[in-house]
C-alpha positions as CSV (number, residue, x, y, z in Angstrom):
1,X,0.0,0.0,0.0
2,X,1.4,3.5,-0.9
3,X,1.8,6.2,1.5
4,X,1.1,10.0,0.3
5,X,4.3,11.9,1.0
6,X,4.4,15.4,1.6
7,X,6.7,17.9,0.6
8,X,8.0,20.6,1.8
9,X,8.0,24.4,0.0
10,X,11.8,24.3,0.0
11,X,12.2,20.2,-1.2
12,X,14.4,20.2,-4.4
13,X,11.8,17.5,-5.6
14,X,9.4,19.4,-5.6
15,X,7.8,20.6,-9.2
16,X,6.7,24.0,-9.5
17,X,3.0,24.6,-10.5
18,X,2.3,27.2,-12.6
19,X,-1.0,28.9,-12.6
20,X,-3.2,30.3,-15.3
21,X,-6.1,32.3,-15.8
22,X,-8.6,33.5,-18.6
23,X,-8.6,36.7,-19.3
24,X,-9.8,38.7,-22.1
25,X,-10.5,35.8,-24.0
26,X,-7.2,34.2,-23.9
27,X,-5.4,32.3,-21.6
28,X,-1.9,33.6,-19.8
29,X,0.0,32.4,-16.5
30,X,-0.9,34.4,-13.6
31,X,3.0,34.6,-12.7
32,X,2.9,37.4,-15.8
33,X,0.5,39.7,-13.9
34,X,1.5,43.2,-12.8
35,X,1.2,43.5,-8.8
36,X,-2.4,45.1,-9.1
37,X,-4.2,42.0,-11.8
38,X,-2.6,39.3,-9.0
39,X,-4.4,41.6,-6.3
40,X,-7.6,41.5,-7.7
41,X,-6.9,37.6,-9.0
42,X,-6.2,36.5,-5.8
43,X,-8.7,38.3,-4.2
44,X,-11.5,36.8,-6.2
45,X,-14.2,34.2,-4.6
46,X,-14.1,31.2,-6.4
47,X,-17.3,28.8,-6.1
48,X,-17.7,25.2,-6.7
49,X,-21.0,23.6,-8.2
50,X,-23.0,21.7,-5.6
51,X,-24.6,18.6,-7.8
52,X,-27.5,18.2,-5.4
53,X,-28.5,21.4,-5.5
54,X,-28.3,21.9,-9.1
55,X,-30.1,18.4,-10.0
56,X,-33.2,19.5,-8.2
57,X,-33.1,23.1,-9.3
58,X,-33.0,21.5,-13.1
59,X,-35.9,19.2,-12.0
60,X,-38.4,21.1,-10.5
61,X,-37.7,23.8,-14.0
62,X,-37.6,21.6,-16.1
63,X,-40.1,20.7,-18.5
Protein backbone atom coordinates (compact mmCIF):
# COMPACT_ATOMS: atom_id res chain seq x y z
CA UNK A 1 0.00 0.00 0.00
CA UNK A 2 1.42 3.47 -0.93
CA UNK A 3 1.76 6.18 1.46
CA UNK A 4 1.08 10.01 0.31
CA UNK A 5 4.27 11.90 1.00
CA UNK A 6 4.44 15.39 1.57
CA UNK A 7 6.72 17.88 0.56
CA UNK A 8 8.03 20.61 1.82
CA UNK A 9 8.03 24.37 0.00
CA UNK A 10 11.84 24.27 0.04
CA UNK A 11 12.22 20.18 -1.21
CA UNK A 12 14.42 20.15 -4.39
CA UNK A 13 11.83 17.48 -5.63
CA UNK A 14 9.36 19.38 -5.57
CA UNK A 15 7.81 20.62 -9.23
CA UNK A 16 6.69 24.00 -9.46
CA UNK A 17 3.03 24.63 -10.55
CA UNK A 18 2.26 27.17 -12.61
CA UNK A 19 -0.99 28.89 -12.55
CA UNK A 20 -3.24 30.35 -15.26
CA UNK A 21 -6.08 32.34 -15.84
CA UNK A 22 -8.58 33.51 -18.63
CA UNK A 23 -8.56 36.72 -19.33
CA UNK A 24 -9.81 38.65 -22.05
CA UNK A 25 -10.51 35.81 -24.04
CA UNK A 26 -7.23 34.17 -23.95
CA UNK A 27 -5.44 32.27 -21.63
CA UNK A 28 -1.95 33.57 -19.77
CA UNK A 29 0.03 32.41 -16.49
CA UNK A 30 -0.89 34.44 -13.62
CA UNK A 31 2.97 34.63 -12.75
CA UNK A 32 2.91 37.36 -15.76
CA UNK A 33 0.46 39.71 -13.85
CA UNK A 34 1.52 43.20 -12.76
CA UNK A 35 1.17 43.47 -8.78
CA UNK A 36 -2.36 45.12 -9.08
CA UNK A 37 -4.19 41.97 -11.84
CA UNK A 38 -2.56 39.32 -9.03
CA UNK A 39 -4.42 41.58 -6.25
CA UNK A 40 -7.61 41.55 -7.66
CA UNK A 41 -6.88 37.64 -8.99
CA UNK A 42 -6.16 36.52 -5.84
CA UNK A 43 -8.66 38.34 -4.15
CA UNK A 44 -11.50 36.82 -6.22
CA UNK A 45 -14.18 34.16 -4.62
CA UNK A 46 -14.13 31.18 -6.44
CA UNK A 47 -17.27 28.77 -6.07
CA UNK A 48 -17.69 25.19 -6.72
CA UNK A 49 -20.99 23.60 -8.18
CA UNK A 50 -22.96 21.75 -5.56
CA UNK A 51 -24.55 18.59 -7.77
CA UNK A 52 -27.52 18.21 -5.41
CA UNK A 53 -28.53 21.39 -5.53
CA UNK A 54 -28.33 21.89 -9.10
CA UNK A 55 -30.10 18.43 -10.03
CA UNK A 56 -33.24 19.48 -8.16
CA UNK A 57 -33.05 23.08 -9.27
CA UNK A 58 -32.96 21.45 -13.06
CA UNK A 59 -35.93 19.20 -11.98
CA UNK A 60 -38.40 21.08 -10.51
CA UNK A 61 -37.65 23.80 -13.98
CA UNK A 62 -37.63 21.57 -16.09
CA UNK A 63 -40.15 20.70 -18.48
Amino acid sequence: MNTPVTLSASHPGRTRCEVWTRVMGYHRPVANFNIGKKSEHYSRMHFSEVISINSRFCAQFSD
